[in-house]
C-alpha atoms as a printed R data frame, in Angstrom:
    type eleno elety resid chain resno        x       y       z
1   ATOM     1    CA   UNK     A     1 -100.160   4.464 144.788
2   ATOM     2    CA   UNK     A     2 -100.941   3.203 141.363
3   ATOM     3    CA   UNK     A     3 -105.050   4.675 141.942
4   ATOM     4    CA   UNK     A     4 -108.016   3.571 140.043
5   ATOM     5    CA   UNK     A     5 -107.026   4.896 136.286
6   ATOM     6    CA   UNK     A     6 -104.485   7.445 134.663
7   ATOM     7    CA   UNK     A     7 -105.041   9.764 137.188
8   ATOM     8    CA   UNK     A     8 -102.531  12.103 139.126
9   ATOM     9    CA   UNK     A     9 -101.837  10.690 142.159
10  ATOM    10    CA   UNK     A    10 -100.937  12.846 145.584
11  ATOM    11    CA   UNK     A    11 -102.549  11.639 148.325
12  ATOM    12    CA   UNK     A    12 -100.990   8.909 150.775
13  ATOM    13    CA   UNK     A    13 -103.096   5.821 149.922
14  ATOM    14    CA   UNK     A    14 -101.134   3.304 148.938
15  ATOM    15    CA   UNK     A    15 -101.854  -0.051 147.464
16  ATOM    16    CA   UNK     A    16 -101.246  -2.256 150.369
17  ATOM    17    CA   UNK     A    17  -99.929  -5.955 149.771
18  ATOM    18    CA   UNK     A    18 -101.376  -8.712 151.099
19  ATOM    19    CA   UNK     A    19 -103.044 -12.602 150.623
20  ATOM    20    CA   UNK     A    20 -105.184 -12.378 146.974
21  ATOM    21    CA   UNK     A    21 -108.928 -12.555 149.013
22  ATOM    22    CA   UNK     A    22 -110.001 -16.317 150.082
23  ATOM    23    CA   UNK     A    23 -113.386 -15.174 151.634
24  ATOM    24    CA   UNK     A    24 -126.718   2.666 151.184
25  ATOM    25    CA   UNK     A    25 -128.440   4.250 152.260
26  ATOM    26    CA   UNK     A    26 -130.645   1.345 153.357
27  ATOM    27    CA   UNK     A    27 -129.947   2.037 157.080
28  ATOM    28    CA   UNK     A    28 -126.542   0.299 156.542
29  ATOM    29    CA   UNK     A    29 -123.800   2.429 155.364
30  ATOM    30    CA   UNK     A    30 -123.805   5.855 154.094
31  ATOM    31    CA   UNK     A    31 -123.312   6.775 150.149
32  ATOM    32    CA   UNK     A    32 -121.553  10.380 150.708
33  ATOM    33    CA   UNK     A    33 -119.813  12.341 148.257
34  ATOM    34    CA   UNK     A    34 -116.269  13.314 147.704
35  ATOM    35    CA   UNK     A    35 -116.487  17.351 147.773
36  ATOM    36    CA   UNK     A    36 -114.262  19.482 149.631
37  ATOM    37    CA   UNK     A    37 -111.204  20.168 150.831
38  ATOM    38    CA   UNK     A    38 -110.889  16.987 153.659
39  ATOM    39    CA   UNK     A    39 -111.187  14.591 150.307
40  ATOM    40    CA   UNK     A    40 -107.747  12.998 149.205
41  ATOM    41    CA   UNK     A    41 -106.192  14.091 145.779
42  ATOM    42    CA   UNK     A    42 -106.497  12.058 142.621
43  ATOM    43    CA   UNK     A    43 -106.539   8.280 142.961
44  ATOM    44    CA   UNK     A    44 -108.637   7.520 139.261
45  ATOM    45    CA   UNK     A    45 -109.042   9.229 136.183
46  ATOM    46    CA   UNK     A    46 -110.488  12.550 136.255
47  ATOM    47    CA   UNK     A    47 -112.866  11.889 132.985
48  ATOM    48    CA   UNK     A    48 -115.959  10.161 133.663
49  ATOM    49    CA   UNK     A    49 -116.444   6.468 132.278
50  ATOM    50    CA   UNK     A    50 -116.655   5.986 128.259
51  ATOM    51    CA   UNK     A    51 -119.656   5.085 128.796
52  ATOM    52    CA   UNK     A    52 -122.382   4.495 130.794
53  ATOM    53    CA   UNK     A    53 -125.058   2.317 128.793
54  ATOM    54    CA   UNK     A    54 -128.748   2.738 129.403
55  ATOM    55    CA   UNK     A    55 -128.852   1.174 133.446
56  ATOM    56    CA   UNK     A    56 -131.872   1.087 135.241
57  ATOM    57    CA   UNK     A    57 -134.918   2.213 133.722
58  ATOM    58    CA   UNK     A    58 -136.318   4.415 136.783
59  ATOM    59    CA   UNK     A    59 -132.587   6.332 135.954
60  ATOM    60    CA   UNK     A    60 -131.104   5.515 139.587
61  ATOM    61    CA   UNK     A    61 -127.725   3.807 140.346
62  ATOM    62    CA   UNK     A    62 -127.356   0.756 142.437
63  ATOM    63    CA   UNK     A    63 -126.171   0.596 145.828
64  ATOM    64    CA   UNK     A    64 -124.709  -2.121 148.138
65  ATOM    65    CA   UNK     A    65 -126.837  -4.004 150.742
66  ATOM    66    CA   UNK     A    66 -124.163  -5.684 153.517
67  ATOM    67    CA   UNK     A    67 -125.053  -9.260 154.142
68  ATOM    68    CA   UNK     A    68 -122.065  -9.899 156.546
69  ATOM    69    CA   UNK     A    69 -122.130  -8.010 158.931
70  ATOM    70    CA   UNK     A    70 -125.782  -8.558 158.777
71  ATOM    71    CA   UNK     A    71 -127.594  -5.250 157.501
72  ATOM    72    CA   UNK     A    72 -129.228  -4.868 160.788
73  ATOM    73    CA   UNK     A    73 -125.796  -3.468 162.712
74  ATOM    74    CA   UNK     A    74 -125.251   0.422 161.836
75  ATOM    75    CA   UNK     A    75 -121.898   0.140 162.980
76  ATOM    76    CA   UNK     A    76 -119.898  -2.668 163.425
77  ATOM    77    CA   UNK     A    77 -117.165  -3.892 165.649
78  ATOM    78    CA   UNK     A    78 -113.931  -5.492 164.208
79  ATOM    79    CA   UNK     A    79 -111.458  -7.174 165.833
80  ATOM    80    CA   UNK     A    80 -107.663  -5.831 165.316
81  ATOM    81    CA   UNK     A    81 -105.333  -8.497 164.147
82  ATOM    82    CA   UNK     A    82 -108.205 -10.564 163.131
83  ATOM    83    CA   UNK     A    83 -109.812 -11.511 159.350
84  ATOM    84    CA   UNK     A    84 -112.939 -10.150 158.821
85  ATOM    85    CA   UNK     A    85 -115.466 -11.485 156.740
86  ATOM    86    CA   UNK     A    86 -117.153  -9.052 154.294
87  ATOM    87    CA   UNK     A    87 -120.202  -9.583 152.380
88  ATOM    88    CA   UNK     A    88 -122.949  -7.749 149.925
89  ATOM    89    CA   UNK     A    89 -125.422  -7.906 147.790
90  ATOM    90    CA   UNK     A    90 -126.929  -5.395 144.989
91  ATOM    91    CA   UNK     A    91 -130.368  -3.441 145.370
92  ATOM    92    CA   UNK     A    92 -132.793  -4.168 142.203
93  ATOM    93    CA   UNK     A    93 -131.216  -0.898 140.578
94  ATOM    94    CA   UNK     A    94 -128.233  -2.516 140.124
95  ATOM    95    CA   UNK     A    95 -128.473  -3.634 136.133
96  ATOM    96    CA   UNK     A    96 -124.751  -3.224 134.990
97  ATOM    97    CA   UNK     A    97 -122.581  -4.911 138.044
98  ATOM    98    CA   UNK     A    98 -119.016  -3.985 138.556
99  ATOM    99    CA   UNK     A    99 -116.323  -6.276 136.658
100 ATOM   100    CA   UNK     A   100 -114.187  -5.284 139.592
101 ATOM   101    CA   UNK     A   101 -114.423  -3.510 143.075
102 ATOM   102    CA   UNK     A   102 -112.173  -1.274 145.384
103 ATOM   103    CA   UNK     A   103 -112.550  -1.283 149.008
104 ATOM   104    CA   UNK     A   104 -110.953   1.539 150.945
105 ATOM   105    CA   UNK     A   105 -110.252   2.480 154.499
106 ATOM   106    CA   UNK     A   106 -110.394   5.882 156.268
107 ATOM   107    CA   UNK     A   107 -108.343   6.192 159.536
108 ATOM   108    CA   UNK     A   108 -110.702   8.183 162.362
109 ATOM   109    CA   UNK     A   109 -110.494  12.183 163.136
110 ATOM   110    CA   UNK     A   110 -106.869  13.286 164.137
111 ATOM   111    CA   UNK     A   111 -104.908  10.824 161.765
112 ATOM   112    CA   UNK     A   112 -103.816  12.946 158.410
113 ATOM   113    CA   UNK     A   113 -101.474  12.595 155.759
114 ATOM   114    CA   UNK     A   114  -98.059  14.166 156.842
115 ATOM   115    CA   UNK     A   115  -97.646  17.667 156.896
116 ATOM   116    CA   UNK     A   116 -101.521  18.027 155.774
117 ATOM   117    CA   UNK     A   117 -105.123  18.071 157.635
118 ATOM   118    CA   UNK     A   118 -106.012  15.693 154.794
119 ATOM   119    CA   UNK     A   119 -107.729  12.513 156.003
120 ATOM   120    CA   UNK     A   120 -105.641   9.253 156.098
121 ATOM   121    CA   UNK     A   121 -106.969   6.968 153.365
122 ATOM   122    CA   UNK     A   122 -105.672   3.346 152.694
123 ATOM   123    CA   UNK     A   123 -106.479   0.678 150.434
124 ATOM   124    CA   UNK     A   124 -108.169  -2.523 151.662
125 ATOM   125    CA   UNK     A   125 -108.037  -4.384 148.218
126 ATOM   126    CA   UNK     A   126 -107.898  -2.810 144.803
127 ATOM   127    CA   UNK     A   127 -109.502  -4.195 141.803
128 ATOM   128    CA   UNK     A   128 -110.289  -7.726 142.515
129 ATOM   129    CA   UNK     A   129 -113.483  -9.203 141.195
130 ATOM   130    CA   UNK     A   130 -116.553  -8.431 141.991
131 ATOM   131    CA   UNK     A   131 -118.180 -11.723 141.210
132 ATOM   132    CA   UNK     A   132 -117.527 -13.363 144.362
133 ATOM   133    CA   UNK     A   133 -119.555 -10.042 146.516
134 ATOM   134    CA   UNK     A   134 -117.609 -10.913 149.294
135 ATOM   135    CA   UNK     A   135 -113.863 -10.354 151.197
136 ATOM   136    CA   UNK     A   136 -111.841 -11.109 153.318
137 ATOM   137    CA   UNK     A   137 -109.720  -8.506 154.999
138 ATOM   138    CA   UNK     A   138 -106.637  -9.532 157.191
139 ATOM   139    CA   UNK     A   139 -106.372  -6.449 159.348
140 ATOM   140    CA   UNK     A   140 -103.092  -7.432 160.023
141 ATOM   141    CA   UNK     A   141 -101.555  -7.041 156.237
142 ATOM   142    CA   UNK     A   142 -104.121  -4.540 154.889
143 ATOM   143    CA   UNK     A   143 -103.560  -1.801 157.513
144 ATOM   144    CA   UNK     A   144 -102.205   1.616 156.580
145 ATOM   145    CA   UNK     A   145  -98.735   1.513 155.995
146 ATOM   146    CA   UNK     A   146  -96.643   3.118 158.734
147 ATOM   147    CA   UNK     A   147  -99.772   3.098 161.251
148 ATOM   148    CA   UNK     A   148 -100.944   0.584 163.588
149 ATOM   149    CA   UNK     A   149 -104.883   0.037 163.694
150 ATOM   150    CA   UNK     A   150 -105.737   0.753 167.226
151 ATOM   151    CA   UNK     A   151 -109.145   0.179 169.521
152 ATOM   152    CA   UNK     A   152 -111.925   3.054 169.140
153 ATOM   153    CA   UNK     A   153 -114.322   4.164 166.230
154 ATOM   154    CA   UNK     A   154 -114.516   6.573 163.701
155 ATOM   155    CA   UNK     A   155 -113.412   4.672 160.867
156 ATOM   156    CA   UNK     A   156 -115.109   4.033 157.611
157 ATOM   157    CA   UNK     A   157 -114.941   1.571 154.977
158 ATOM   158    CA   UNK     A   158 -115.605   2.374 151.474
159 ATOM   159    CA   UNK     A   159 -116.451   0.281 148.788
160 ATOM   160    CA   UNK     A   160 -116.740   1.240 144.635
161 ATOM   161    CA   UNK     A   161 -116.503  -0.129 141.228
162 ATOM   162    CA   UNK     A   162 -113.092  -0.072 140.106
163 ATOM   163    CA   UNK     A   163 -113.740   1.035 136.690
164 ATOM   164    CA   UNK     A   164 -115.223   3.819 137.429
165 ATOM   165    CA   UNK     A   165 -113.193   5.159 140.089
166 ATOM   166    CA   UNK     A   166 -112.980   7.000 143.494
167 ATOM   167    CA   UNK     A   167 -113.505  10.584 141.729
168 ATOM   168    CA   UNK     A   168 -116.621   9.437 139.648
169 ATOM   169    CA   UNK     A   169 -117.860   6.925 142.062
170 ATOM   170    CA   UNK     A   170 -120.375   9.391 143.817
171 ATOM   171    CA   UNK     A   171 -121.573  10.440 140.531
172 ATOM   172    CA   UNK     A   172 -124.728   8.580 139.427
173 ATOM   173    CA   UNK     A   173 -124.741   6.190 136.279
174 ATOM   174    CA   UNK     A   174 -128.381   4.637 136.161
175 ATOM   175    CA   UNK     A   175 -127.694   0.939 137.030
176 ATOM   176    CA   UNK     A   176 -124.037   1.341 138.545
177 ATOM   177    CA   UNK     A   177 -122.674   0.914 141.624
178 ATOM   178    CA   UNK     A   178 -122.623   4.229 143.450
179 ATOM   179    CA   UNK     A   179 -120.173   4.533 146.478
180 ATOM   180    CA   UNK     A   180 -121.151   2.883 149.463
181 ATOM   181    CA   UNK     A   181 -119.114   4.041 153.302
182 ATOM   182    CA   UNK     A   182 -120.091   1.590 156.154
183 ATOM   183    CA   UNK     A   183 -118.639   2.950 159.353
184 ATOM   184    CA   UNK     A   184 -116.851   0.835 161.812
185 ATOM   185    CA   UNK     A   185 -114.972   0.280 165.058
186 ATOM   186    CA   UNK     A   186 -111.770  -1.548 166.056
187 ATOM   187    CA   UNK     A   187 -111.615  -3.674 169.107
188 ATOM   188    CA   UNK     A   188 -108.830  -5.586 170.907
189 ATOM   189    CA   UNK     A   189 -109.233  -9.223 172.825
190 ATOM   190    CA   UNK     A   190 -107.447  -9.362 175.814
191 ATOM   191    CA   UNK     A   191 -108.998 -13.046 176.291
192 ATOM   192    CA   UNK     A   192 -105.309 -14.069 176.622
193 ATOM   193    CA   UNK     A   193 -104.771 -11.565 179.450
194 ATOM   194    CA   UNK     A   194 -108.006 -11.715 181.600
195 ATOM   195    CA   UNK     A   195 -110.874 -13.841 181.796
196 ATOM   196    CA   UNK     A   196 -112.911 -10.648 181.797
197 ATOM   197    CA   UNK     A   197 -111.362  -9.614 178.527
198 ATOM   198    CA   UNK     A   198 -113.363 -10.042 175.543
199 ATOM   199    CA   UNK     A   199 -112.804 -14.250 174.081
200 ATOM   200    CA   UNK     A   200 -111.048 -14.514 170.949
201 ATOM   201    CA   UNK     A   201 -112.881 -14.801 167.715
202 ATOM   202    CA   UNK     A   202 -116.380 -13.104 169.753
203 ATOM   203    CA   UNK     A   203 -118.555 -11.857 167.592
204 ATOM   204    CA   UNK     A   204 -119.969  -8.684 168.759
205 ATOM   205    CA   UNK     A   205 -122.561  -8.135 165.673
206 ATOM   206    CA   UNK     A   206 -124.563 -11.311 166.592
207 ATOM   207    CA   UNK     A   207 -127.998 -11.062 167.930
208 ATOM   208    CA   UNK     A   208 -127.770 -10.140 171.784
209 ATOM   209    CA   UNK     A   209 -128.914 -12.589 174.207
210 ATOM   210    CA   UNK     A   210 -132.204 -11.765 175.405
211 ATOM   211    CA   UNK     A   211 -132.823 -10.508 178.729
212 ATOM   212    CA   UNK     A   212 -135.197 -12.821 179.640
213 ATOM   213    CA   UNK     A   213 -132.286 -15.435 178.803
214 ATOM   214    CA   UNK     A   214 -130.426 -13.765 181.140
215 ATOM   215    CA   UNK     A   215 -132.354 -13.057 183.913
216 ATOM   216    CA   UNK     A   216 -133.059 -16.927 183.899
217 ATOM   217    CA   UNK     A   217 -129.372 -17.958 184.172
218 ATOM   218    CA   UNK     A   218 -128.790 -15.458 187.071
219 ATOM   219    CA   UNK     A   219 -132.118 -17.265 189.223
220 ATOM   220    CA   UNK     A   220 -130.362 -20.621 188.588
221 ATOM   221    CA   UNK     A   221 -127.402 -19.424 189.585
222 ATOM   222    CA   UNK     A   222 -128.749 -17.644 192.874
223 ATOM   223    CA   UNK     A   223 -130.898 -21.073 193.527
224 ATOM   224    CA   UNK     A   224 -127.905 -23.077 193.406
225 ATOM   225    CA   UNK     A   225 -126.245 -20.783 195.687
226 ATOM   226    CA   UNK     A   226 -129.298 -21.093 198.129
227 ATOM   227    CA   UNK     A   227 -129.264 -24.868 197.910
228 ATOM   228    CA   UNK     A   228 -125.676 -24.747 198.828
229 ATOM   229    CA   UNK     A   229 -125.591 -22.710 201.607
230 ATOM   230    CA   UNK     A   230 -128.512 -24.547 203.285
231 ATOM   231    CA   UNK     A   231 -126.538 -27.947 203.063
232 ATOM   232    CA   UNK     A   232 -123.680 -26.652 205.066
């Protein structure tokens, strides 16, 4: 684990290999802070940034707004062995953008680092540019090492500018991105299996049918029904 910075490095996050990317408190995500003994060691220098310029005038840092998926979905569903799109835009505090980002994964409750209670923490992508505010994340090469990513919630995504670090990142510099966790759930299509599985490539954060929409395909279907059973 080669972290954010200089720092020392104990934890089991590890910089996981994959495909260079091709693709909060707003209701959407959570910006929590790193205190206590469930937080993972070291992964960026311990000393805060050299500096941190004047920022926003009103003194407050900028957070993360998720565009994809859409803002509107507390908690999202991803599919396992599947790419999923990520993408964000900055509130109006954000004056001094990062250069670069880290995005993080947490595995849920009951998966620890060996021989600890410390929670399992893996990187998603580690200081690529920030300029595109988007990624995408192939589940299938940028899972935790040595674990397989498997159906249920409880797992969080974190995302954080790479110069300033995990460690520092819940600290607030006026105009810089402060931490931002959006939680998340895995799911698995067994579309191949069953025709009451759930389709390949279904997207689960989309707008919901409406019920009136549904209630009208059920009376056609019943009418049809009717018509056919009166022609026999």
């Amino acid at each position: 684990d080669k972290g954010d910075g200089n720092g020392d490095n104990r934890d089991l996050t590890v910089n996981i290999g994959g495909a260079p990317p091709t693709t909060a408190t707003s209701g959407f995500g959570i910006s929590l802070g790193n205190s206590g003994g469930s937080t993972p060691s070291k992964t960026g220098s311990s000393n805060s940034p050299a500096s941190t310029g004047s920022g926003s005038s009103n003194g407050q840092p900028g957070r993360i707004t998720m565009k994809t998926p859409p803002q509107s979905v507390a908690s999202p569903l991803f599919e396992i062995a599947s790419t999923v799109q990520l993408q964000w835009d900055y509130d109006n505090n954000m004056k001094k953008p990062p250069s670069k980002i880290t995005i993080r994964g947490q595995m849920p409750s009951g998966f620890f680092q060996p021989g600890t209670t410390k929670p399992l923490y893996w990187y998603i992508a580690q200081n690529v540019s920030a300029s595109p505010k988007s990624y995408n994340w192939n589940t299938i090469t940028e899972s935790p090492p040595g674990y397989t990513l498997r159906e249920g919630s409880g797992y969080k995504l974190y995302i954080y500018d790479g110069d300033i670090g995990w460690d520092n990142s819940t600290h607030v510099y006026p105009g810089k991105l402060f931490q931002f966790m959006l939680p998340f759930s895995m799911y698995n299509s067994r579309y191949a299996q069953s025709n009451d599985g759930v389709p390949k490539n279904y997207n689960p954060n989309a707008a919901p049918r409406s019920a009136s929409a549904s209630t009208g395909v059920w009376m056609a279907l019943l009418a049809a029904a009717a018509v056919g059973m009166l022609l026999l």
